[in-house]
N, C-alpha and C positions, 0 to 999 in steps of 0.2 A: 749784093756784097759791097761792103763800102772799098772806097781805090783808099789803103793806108797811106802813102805819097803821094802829094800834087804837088806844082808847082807853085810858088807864093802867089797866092790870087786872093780877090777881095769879092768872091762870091755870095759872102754874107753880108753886103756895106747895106743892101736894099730892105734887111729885115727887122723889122720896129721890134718885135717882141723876143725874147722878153726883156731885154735889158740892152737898150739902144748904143745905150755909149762905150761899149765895147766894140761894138760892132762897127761904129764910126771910126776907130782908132786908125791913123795909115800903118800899115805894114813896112816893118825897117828890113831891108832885102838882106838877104846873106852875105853879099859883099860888102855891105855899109855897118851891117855889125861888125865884120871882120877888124874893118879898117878901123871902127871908132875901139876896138875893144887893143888893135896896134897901139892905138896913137895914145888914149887916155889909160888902158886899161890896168898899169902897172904891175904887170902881172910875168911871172917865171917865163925865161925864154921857150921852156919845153913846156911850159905851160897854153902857149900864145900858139907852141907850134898845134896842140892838142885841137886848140877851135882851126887853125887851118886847116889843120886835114877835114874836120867835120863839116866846115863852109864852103870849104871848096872841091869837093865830089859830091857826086849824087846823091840825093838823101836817101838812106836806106834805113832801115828797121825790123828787124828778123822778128824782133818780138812783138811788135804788132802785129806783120804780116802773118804769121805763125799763130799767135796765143789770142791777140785782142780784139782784133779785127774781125776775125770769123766768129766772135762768141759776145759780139759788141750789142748785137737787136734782135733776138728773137720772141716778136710778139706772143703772148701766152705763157713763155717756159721761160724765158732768164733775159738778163742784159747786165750793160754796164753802164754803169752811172756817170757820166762827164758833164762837167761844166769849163765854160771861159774862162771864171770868174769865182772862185770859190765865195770871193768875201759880200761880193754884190748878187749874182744870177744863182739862188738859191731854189731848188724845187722840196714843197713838204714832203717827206719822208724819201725823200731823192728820188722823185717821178723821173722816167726817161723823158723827158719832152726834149732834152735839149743830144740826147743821145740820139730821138729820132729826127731829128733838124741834119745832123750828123749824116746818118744816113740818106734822106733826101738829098741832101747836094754833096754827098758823095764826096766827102772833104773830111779830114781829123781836126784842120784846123781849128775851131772852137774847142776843141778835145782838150784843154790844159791840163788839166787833172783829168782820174779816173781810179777806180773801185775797183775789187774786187768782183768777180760775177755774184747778182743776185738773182733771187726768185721774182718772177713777173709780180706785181705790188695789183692786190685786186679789191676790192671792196673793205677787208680787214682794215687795210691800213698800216700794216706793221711796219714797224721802223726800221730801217736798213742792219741793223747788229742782229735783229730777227728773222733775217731773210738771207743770210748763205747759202750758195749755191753751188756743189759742183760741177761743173761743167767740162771737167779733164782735165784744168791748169790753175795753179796758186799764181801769184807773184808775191815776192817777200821783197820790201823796200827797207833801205835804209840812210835815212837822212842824215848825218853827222852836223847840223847846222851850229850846235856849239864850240867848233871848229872852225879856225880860220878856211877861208875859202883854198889858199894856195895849197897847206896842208891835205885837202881833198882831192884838190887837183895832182897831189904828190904821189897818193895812192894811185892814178894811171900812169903814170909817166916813170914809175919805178918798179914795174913789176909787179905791184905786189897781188895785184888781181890774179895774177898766173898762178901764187902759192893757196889760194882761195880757193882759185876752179879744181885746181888737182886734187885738194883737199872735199870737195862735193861728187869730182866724176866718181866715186868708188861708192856713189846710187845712184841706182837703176832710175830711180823718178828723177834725177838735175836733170835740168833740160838750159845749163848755161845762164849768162850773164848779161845785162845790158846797162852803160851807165847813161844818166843823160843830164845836162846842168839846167837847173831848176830856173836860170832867167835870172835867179834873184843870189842869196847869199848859201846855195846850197848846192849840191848835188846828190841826185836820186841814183843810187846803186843797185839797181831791179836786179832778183837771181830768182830766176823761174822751175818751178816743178813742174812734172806731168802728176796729175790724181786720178786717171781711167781706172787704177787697179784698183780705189775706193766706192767702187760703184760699179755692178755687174752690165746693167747695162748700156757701158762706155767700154768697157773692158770685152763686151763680145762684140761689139756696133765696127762693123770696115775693115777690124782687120782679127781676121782667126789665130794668128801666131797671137796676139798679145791678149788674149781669153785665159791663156794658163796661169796670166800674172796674179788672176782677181784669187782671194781667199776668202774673204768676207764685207761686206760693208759698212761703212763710216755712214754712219747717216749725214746729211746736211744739217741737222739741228747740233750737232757735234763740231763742224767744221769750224765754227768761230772758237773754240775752246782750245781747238785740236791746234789750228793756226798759233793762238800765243805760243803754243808751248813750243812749238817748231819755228817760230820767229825767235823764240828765247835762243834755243841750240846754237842757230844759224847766228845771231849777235853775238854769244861769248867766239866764235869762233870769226866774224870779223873782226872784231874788238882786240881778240887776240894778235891779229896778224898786222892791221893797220896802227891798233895803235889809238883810235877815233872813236867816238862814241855815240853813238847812235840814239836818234829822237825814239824813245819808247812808245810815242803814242803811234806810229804805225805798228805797232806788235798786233792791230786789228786789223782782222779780215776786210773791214767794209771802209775802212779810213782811204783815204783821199791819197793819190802820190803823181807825181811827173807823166805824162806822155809824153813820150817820140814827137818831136819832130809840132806838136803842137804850137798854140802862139799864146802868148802872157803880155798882157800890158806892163809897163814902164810907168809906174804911177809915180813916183820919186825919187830922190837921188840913189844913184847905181851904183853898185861898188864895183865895178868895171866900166864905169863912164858910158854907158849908154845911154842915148838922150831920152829923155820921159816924155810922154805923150804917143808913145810910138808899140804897135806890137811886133817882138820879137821873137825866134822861132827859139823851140826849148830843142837845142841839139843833140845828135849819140856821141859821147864824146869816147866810147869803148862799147864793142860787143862782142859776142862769143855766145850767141843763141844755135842750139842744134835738136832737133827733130826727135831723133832716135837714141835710145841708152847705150852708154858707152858697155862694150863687149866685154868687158873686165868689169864692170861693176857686179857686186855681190848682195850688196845688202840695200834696204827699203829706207830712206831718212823719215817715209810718211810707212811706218810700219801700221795698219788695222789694227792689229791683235793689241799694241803697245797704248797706241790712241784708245783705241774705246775703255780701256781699262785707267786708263789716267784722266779722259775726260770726261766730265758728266753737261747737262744741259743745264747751261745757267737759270732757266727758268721754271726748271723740276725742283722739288722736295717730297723729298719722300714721307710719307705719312707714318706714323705710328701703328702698328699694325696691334689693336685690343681681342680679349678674347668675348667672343661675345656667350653669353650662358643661352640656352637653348632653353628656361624654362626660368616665371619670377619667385623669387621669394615672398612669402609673407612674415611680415611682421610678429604674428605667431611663430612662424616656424623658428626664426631669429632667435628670439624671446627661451626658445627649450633649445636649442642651440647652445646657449650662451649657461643656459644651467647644467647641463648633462657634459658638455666637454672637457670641462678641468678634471673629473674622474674619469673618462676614457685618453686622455691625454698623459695621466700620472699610469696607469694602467697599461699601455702601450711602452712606457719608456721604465716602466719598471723601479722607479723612486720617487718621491717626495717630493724633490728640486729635480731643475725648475719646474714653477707652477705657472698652469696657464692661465691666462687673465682673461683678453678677450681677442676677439677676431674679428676686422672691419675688410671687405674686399669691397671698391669700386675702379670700373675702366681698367678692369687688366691690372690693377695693382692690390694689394694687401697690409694691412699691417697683424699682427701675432705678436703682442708683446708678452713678456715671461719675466717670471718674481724668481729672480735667484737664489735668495736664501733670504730666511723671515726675517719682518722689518726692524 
């Protein structure tokens, strides 16, 4: 299991591959971001107090420890995708390589970003939006980067997270909130669900009370479809309360967002005056992560019965269902067909008009055209 928090250490300075010069960068310590983010950072007093509190106590992270952490490498069945470096240390169809690096030295730090849980990636090939995985937890992120920075920062320091969480405890799957500042011009606002009742066998696995939750199954070929429409909900009702407007391209399941507590390079000018060249830790600047469903909650925000009926697999079509005849025609047959039916036709309907003309069937369809009245 990997340790979610360490101390700022440069455990990785020694390893060439696969993208050295991250790995070279010095680490700017928590106290030197503090101070440079004081002295240059121009930023809201309750804003500045915001990185104090998170710089100077111990680093903690509920939703790592909890959700990402335990479900980060399991060889064969699932993992999460993390990179340093989104723009530079790229893996084809987002191999673990660098999630197993992760785990070997027992560090998040390279952790910058991270994904949703996928399916172990095996000879196929398939592309990470092909390979959703439930594993018992979503994370729903949302970036407001079109938003002044302070503005973001306004949303913790005024509450409003509070009218959020109250608004989500009244289901059974919230599993709480974590926010963390992205190092650069944004802040990631993670709110996490439990999904064990989407899946029978999570739902009876360690603990027998929470077996009666499960009703039926969400397939994982579902979960990317399922995700937007419950990333949609969950925005109009940030949106609403903040005020902020959130980046849509996270509305996917497998898209890229903030870790706890990880490090980001400083490639250019800061808008917080951090010096560049340097990696810097992405802080919790707010959480409110909890384990267990609140005792009052009633209802399901990841209802089964609602999902599967609303989403389908992006990569199904349905075929046209033809009828097929159980015996061929001949050409003859067609031929006396085509003569003998305009009198059993006028015969059967009991007048004159309309008259039948002819009748062509192929693939399940027909045409019968009819003379109304003489030409």
């Amino acid at each position: 299991m990997i340790y979610p928090i360490e101390d700022d250490s440069d455990d990785f300075a020694d390893i060439a591959e696969p993208e050295p010069t991250w790995f070279q960068y010095p680490i700017l310590s928590r106290s030197e971001m503090l101070a440079s983010i004081q002295e240059r950072g121009n930023l809201d007093g309750r804003a500045v107090n915001l990185f104090r509190n998170a710089l100077q106590r111990p680093k903690k992270s509920d939703l790592l420890t909890h959700f990402i952490a335990l479900n980060l490498y399991h060889p064969g069945s699932h993992y999460i995708y993390t990179t340093p470096d989104p723009d530079q240390v790229r893996y084809k169809n987002w191999r673990p390589e660098m999630t197993a690096l992760a785990i070997e030295h027992r560090t998040i730090l390279p952790c910058a970003v991270f994904s949703n849980t996928l399916s172990w990636i095996d000879g196929n090939d398939l592309r990470p939006s092909e390979r959703t995985y439930n594993a018992g937890f979503a994370v729903y992120t949302f970036e407001p980067d079109c938003n002044a920075l302070d503005d973001q920062f306004r949303v913790i320091y005024s509450g409003l997270l509070k009218p959020i969480d109250a608004e989500l405890r009244r289901y059974r799957d919230y599993r709480g909130y974590e926010v963390v500042y992205s190092c650069g011009k944004s802040v990631h606002f993670h709110f996490c669900f439990d999904l064990r009742h989407l899946k029978h066998d999570l739902a009876v696995s360690g603990n027998s009370s929470y077996r009666d939750n499960w009703t039926r199954d969400l397939p994982d070929s579902l979960l990317r479809p399922a995700y937007a429409v419950c990333w949609g909900r969950l925005a109009a009702i940030f949106r609403d309360i903040t005020g902020l407007e959130p980046d849509t391209a996270l509305k996917f399941w497998e898209q890229l967002r903030r870790c706890p507590w990880a490090h980001r390079p400083v490639k250019g000018a800061h808008p917080l005056g951090l010096p560049r060249g340097y990696l810097i830790p992405q802080p919790v600047m707010a959480s409110g992560i909890f384990q267990n469903a609140n005792r009052k909650a009633t209802e399901w925000f990841h209802d089964p019965d609602k999902l599967g009926e609303f989403c389908r697999h992006e990569n199904i079509r349905r075929r046209k269902t033809f009828i097929k005849p159980e015996f061929d025609v001949t050409s003859r047959e067609i031929e006396l067909f085509d003569q003998h039916a305009p009198a059993i036709f006028n015969q059967i309907i009991g007048s004159e008009y309309p008259k039948f003309r002819w009748f062509r069937g192929q693939r399940g369809r027909c045409q019968m055209p009819l003379l109304q009245w003489p030409d």
